[in-house]
N, C-alpha and C positions, 0 to 999 in steps of 0.2 A: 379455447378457440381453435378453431383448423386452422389449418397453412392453407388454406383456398385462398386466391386472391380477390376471388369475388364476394366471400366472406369481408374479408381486410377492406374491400373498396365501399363496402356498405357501411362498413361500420367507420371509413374514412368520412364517408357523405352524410353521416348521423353527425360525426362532432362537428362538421362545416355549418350543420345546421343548428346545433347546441353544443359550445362549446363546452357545455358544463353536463353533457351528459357523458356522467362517469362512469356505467357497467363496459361502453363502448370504447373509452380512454384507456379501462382496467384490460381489458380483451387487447387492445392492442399495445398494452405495454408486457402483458405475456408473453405477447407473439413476437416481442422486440426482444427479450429475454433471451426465447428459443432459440433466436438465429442469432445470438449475441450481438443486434445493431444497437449496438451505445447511441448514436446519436437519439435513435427515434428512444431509447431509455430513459433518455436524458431528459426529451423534449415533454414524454408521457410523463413519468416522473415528475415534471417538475412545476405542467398541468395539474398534476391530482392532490401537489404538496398545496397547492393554490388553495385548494377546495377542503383539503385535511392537512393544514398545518401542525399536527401531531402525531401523526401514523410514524412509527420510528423504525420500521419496517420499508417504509417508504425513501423516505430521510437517506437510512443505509443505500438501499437500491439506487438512490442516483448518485450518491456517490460514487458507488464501486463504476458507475457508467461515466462519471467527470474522471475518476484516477483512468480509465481507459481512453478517454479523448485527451490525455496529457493535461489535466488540472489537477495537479495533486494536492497545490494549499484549498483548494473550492471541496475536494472532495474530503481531505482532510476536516476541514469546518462542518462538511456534510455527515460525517464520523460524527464529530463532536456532540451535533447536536440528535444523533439516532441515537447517543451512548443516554444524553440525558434523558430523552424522552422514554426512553426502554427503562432509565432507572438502574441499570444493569443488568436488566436482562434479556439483554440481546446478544450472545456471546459474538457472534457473528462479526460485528464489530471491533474488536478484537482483532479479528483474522483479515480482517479486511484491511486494518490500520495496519498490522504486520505484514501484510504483504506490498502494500503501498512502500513503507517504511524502508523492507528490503530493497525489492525490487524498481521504485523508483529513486527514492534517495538517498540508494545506500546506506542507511542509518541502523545496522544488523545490531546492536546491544539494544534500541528500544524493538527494534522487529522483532526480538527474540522475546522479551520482558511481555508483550504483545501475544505471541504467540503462548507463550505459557499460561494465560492469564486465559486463552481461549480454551489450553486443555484442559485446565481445571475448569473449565466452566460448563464445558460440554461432556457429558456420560460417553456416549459414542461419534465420533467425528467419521463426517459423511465421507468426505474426501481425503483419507486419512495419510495418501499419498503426494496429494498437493502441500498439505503443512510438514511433513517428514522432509521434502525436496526443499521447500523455503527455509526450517530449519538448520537441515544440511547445509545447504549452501552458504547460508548466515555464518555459521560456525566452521566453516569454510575459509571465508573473507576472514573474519575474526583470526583465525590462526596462522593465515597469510599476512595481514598487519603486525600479527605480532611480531614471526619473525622476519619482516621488514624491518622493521622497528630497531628488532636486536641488532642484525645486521647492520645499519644505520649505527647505533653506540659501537659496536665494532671495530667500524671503520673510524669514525672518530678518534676513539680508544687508539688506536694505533696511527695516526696521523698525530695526537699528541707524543704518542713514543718518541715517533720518530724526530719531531721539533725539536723535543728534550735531547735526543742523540746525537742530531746536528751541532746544537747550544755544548752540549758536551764536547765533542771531536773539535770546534773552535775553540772553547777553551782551553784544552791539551795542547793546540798548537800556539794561537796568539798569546794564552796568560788572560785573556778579555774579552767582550763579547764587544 
C-alpha cells in the first residue's frame, strides 16, 4: 500500500462500509506498521485477529503494538498465545518477550534466557544490533546488581564488626554488657 492519503482515505471508506473487508484492514495495517502508529496496529490487529483467530503472526504483531501503548501483561498474553499458535516457530516471539522483559519490566535473567532462545532459533538475525544492545544492556544491569549486592553484604559485613567491637571495648571497661 502507498502513503497516499487518498489511497488510506479509500480504503478508510471501504471498511466503514464492510467492516469485514479484510485486504483493505491488511493494507492499512501495513501502513500502520510503516510509520509505527501502534494504536491504528492495535486497532487493525485486533480487527483481523476477529476474523483469523489463528494467524500467530498476527497475535505477535499486536502485541509488540500493546507492549508500545504501555500494556505489557495484554501484550505479554498476546506473546503467549502467537508462541502457541506458531507451535514454535515463530522465533520472533522470543525477541519480542525479551525485549518487553528488558526494557519494560526490568526482568534481564528471563529477557536474556528469551533472547537466547531467539538466537538459536534464527540462522540469520535481521536486526542484529537491536538484540546485541538489549543484550548488552541486560548484562549490564545484571552486573550492576550484582555488585550492588556485594556492596550491600559489605556493608553489613562491617556494621556487624563494628557491633562486635563496641560489645568488646564495653566489655574491657565495664566487666559486662
Amino acid at each position: 500500500m502507498s502513503d497516499d492519503p487518498g489511497a488510506q482515505a479509500q480504503l478508510r471508506k471501504a471498511l466503514a462500509l464492510d467492516g469485514r473487508f479484510l485486504p483493505a484492514r491488511h493494507a492499512l495495517l501495513a501502513a500502520a506498521l510503516k510509520k509505527q502508529a501502534w494504536g491504528a496496529v492495535a486497532e487493525h490487529s485486533a480487527a483481523l485477529l476477529e476474523e483469523t483467530p489463528d494467524d500467530a503472526a498476527l497475535q505477535l504483531t499486536h502485541g509488540i503494538a500493546l507492549r508500545h501503548l504501555g500494556k505489557p501483561d495484554d501484550a505479554l498474553a498476546a506473546y503467549a498465545r502467537a508462541e502457541k499458535l506458531a507451535g514454535g516457530r515463530l522465533p520472533e516471539v522470543h525477541l519480542a518477550r525479551g525485549v518487553l522483559l528488558a526494557r519494560v519490566k526490568s526482568e534481564c535473567e528471563p529477557a536474556l534466557a528469551e533472547i537466547s532462545a531467539y538466537r538459536r532459533a534464527v540462522a540469520v538475525i535481521p536486526d542484529p544490533a537491536q538484540v546485541t544492545r538489549v543484550q548488552r544492556d541486560c548484562e549490564q544491569m545484571l552486573e550492576e546488581n550484582r555488585k550492588a549486592l556485594e556492596a550491600a553484604k559489605q556493608m553489613q559485613a562491617e556494621a556487624a564488626r563494628q557491633a562486635r567491637g563496641k560489645k568488646d571495648w564495653y566489655r574491657t571497661f565495664f566487666g559486662s554488657e
